[in-house]
N, C-alpha and C positions, 0 to 999 in steps of 0.2 A: 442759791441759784443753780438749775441744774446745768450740767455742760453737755449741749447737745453732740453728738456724735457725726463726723462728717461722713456724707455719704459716700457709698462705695462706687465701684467704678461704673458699676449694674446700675446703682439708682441714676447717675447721672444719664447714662445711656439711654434710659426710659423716654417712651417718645410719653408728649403730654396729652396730646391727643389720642381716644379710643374707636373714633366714631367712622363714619362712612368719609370718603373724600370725592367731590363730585362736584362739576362747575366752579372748580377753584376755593370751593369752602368745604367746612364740617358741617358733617348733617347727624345727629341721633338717628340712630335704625328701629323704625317701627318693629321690629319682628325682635327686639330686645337686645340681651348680651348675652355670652359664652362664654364662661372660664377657662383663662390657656394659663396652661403651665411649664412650670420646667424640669424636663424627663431626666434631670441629674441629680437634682434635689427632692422631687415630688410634690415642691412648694408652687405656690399659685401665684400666678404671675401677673393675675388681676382679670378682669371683665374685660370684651371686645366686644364691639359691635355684631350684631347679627344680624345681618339684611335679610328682609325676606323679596317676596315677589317685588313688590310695592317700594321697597327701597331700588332695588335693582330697574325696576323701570325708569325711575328717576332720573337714575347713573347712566343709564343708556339717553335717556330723552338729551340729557345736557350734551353727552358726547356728539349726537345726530345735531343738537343745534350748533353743535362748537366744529363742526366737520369741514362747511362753508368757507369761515376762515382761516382753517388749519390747511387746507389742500388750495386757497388758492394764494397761499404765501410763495415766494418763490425759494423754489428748493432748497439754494445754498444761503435763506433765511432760516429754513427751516434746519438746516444742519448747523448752523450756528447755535443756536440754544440746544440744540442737543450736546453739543460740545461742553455745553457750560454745567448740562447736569451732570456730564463725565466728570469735568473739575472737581464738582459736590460730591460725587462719591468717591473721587480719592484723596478727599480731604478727609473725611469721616468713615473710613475704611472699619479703623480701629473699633471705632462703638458701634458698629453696624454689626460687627462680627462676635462681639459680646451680647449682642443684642439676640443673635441665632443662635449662637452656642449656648446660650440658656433658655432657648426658646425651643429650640429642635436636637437639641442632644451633641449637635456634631463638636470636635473642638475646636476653641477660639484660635489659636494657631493654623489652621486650615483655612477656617471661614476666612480671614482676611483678604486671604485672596480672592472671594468670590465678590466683593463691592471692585478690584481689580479688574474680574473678567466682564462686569456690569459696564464696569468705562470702559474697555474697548472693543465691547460691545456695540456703545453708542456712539462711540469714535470709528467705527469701523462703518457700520452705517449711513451714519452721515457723509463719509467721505463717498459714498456709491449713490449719493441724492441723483444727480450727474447721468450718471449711466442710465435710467431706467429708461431706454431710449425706443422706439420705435423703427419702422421700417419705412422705405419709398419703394415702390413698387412700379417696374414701369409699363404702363398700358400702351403708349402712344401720344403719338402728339394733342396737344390739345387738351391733356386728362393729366390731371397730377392726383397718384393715389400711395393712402400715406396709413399708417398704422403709428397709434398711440395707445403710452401706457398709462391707466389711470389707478387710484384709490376703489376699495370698495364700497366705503366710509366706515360705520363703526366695528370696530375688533373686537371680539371680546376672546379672551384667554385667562385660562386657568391652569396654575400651578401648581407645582408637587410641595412638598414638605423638608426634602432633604436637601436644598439649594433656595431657603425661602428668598433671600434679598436678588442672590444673583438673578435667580427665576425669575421674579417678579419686575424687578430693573431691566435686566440684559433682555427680556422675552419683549418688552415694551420699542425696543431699539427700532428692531424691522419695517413695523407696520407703520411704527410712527414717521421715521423716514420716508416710506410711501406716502405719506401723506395723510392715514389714516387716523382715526381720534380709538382711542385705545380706553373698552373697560376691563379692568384685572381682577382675576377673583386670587389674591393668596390663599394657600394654605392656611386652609382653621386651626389646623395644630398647630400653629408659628406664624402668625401675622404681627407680631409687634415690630419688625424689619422695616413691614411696608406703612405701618404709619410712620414712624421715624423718616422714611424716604420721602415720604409729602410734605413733611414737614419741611423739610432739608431744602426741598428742590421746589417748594409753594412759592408762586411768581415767575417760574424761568419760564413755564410753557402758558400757553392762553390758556384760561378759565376752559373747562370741557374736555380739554386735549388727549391729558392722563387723568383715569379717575381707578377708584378703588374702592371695592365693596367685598368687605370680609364677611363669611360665615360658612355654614353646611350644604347640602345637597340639596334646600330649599334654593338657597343663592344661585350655585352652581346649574340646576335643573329652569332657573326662569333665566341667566343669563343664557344659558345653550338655547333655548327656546324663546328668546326673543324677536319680535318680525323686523326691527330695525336693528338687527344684529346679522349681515348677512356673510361677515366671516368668521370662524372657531377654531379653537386651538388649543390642545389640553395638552398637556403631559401627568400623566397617571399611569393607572392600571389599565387592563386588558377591559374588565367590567365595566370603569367610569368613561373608558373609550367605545364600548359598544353604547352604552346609552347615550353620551353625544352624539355617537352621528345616528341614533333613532333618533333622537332631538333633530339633529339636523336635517336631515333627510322631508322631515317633514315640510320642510318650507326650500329645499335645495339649497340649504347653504353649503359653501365650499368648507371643508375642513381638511384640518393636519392634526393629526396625530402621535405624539412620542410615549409609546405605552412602556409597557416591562419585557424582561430579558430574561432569558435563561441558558447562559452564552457559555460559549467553551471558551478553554485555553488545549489547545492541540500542542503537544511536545512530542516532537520525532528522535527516534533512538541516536540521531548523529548534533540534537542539539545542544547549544554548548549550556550544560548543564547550571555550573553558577547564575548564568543567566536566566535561565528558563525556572529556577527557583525564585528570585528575583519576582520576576515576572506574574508565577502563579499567586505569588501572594498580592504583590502589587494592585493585581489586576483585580484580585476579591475588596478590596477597598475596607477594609479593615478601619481605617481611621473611623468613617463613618459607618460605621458597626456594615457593614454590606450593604447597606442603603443609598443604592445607586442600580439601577436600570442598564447599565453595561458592566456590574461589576462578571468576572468570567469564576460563575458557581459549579460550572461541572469542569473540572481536569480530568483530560484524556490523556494517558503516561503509555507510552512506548514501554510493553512489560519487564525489554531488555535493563530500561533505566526505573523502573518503577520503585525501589528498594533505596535507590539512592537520593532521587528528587523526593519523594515521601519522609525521606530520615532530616533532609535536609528544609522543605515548608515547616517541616515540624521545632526544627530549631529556630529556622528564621520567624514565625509568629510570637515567639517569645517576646518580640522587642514591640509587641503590642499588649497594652494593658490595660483596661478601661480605667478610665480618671474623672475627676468633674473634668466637663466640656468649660471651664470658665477658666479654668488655668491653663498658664500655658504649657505647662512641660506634659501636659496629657497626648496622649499619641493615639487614642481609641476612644470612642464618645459613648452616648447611652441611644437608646433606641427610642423611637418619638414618643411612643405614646402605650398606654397599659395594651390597649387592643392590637398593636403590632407587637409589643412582645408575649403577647401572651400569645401569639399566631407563631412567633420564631421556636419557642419553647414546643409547641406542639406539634413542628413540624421535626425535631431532635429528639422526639419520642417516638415521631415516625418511623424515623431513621432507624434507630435504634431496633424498632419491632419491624422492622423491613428485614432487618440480619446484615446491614451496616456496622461496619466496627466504629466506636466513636473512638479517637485515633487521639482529641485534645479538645478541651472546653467541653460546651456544652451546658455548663453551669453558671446561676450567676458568682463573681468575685468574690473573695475571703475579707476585702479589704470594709472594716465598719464604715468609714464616711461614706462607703457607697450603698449602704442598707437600704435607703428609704428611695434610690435611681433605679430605673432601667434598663439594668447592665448584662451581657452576656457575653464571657470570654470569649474569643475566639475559637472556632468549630471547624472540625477538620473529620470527615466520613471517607474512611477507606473502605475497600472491599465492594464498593458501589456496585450496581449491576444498573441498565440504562432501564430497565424496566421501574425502578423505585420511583415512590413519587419523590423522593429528594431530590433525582435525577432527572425529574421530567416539567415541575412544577416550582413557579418561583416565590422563593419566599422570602428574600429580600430582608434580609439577616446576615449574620456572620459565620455562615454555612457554608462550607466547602467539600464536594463531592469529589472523592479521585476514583476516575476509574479507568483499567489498564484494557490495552488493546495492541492483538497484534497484527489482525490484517486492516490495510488501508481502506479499502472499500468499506468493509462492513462498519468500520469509524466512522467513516463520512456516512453512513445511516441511520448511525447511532445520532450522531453528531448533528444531523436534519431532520429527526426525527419527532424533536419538539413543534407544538405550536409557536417559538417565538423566535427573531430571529434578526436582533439586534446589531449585537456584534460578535468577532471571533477573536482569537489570538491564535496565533503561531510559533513555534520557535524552532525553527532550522538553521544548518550553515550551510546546507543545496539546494542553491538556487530553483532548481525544478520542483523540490519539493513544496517551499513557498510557491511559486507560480501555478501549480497544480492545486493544490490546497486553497489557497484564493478561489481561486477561479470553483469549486465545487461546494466549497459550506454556504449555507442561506443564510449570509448575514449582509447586513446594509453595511458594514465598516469595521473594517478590520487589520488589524496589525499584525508584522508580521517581526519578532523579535522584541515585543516591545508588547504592553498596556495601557489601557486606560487615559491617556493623553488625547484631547481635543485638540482642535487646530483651528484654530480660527480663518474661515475662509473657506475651506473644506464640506463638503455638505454631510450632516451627522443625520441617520434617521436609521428605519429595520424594515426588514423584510416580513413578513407574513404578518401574525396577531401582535407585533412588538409597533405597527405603526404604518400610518401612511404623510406621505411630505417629507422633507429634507429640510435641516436648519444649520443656522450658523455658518451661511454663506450666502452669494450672491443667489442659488437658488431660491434662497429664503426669503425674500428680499421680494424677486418677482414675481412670490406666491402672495405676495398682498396686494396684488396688482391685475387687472384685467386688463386684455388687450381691446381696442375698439378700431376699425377699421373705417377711412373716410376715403370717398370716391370728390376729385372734383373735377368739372365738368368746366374749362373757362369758357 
């Protein structure tokens, strides 16, 4: 008799479901399946559903009928069962984050916490059910005039690849607290998260409420362009953001946008340098190979310090390795997918033939178990000049640009000079220079001694092609809401 082998911690984690989720059940997707894999092993992680048009209409028809009775529950109903999905996903943190880390490359050690930032997400939410208040307005005797805030009705939103659970969980919070019935497109590279999540959380909300339809730019292109979809919300690139709102546009839907970055870290000659090392690395996001939309890819070094912040990223990246994203003591992940790293590589040959010095990495790892992943050590380009395309164009890898500067002005030209204009970083210990510095870079958020850290509450979004709207706060919140204006006459 043979002795079967128990399974691993991956199999168990496997959601059982592949299919569409819509109206509170699984639906097969007419438009077929899509093989996803895992960008650490190269191994195939099975078939997913593919929605095409015709799926996607479906997904919407249920959410529009499911609308009715999701907006006229009363609110602090409605913030009750979102509570309860908060519960559900930090109960199942652990396999959710096993789930992404071998689905999207990042490491399981990381991801953990993004089913954490999912819960209070949805805990932060619900608790602003309450607020979304209106105005009185006084006319006069006689006349009581009154401003309310309503729902759109269905939402549909579409997520990035390098945050699939939280994106997909936590971006659902807002709209649904407004009141609205929410369609989600995950990322095609890494949608095994979001079936696990329906699974997890099928029955907290009415049948319609949340629905899910994975696939490609078939999906993506008929959910942005559907007529009972009258609000949109991506987080992507610069490209998938010009074509939603042509999408949108066509029929005037409201949209928000959270595109890509190509942000500085500013360090001034009197910053306190251990820090501002700290900082630069911090802020490139290393863990998740640079794949992140505020990682800070171009450093601007004060020339006075440049020799010594340069000597010293250079040591501190060390303590970045790439590993399998499935263990935990991995500190640096693989990159999603053959077509993104075969774009990072291309752009470090760029660099290279631009007359950038490559300073460290650049290549993939020596280590065998990672032969068959795609990995690329950490990348560090000195000698930058702001004209390069490394320096101008994002490429959302493990690419770090240093380039030195000595007059302030012409930094800050340098420094706005891009189309994108997400976030900045800082690192001074004179106060004027921080509050001058702020106040002159085009970015939507920005730190000042510090990286990369969210805050919940705060409103996160960019300036120019990096984005329009603001999330992750109470603005975000009233952006799923129209105001409606009532006159009465007694």
């Amino acid at each position: 008799m043979n002795q079967q082998l128990a399974p691993t911690a991956l199999e168990r984690s496997l959601p059982r479901h592949r299919d569409l989720y819509y109206d509170g059940k699984w639906h097969k997707a007419q438009g077929g399946t899509l093989e996803t894999f895992n960008p650490g092993s190269g191994e195939s992680l099975g078939p997913c559903a593919e929605a095409n048009a015709d799926d996607v209409d479906a997904a919407v028809r249920a959410a529009h009928d499911a609308f009715g009775t999701w907006r006229g529950m009363k609110p602090l109903e409605r913030a009750a069962l979102m509570k309860k999905v908060a519960v559900v996903l930090r109960a199942n943190a652990a396999g959710l984050a096993l789930l992404d880390a071998a689905n999207c490359g990042n490491p399981v050690k990381e991801m953990a916490s993004d089913a954490m930032v999912a819960a209070m997400q949805f805990e932060f939410f619900a608790g602003l059910v309450t607020e979304l208040k209106g105005d009185t307005i006084p006319m006069g005797e006689g006349i009581v005039n009154m401003s309310v805030r309503e729902p759109y009705g269905v939402v549909g939103r579409i997520v990035a690849y390098n945050h699939p659970l939280m994106f997909t969980a936590g971006k659902s919070a807002a709209p649904l607290a407004a009141g609205n019935t929410v369609v989600i497109k995950p990322p095609y590279q890494a949608p095994l998260s979001a079936y696990r999540l329906m699974e997890l959380i099928d029955g907290i909300l009415p049948p319609g409420v949340l629905n899910i339809v994975t696939g490609g730019k078939e999906c993506g292109a008929a959910l942005a362009a559907h007529p009972l979809v009258p609000r949109l919300s991506l987080i992507g690139s610069v490209g998938t953001g010009r074509a939603i709102a042509r999408a949108g546009a066509e029929r005037l839907k409201h949209v928000t946008l959270e595109l890509g970055g190509k942000n500085a870290c500013i360090v001034y000659p009197d910053a306190d340098v251990k820090r501002a090392i700290a900082g630069a690395v911090g802020g490139m996001n290393f863990t998740w190979c640079g794949q992140s939309c505020g990682s800070t890819s171009r450093l601007f070094l004060h020339e006075s310090i440049y020799d010594q912040v340069v000597a010293g990223l250079l040591a501190e990246i060390k303590r970045f390795k790439p590993g399998l994203p499935t263990e935990m003591e991995t500190s640096m992940g693989a990159i999603v997918s053959r077509a993104q790293f075969d774009k990072v590589m291309a752009y470090i040959e760029i660099g290279k033939n631009e007359g950038a010095i490559l300073a460290a990495g650049g290549r993939r790892p020596d280590d065998p178990r990672l032969a068959n992943g795609l990995f690329i050590e950490p990348t560090v380009f000195t000698n930058v000049t702001p004209k390069m395309r490394i320096a101008r164009e994002e490429i959302f890898g493990p690419v770090l640009s240093v380039i030195a500067w000595r007059d302030e002005e012409e930094m800050f030209a340098q420094v706005n000079a891009v189309e994108y204009g997400l976030t900045c970083a800082i690192f001074t210990t004179n106060l004027a220079n921080a509050h001058r510095a702020a106040g002159r870079v085009e970015a939507g958020f920005v730190w000042v001694n510090s990286t990369g850290q969210h805050f919940l509450g705060t409103s996160f979004g960019g300036y120019k092609h990096s984005g329009i709207g603001r999330e992750e706060s109470f603005e975000e919140l009233i952006s799923y809401t129209q105001s409606k204006n009532i006159n009465i006459t007694l």
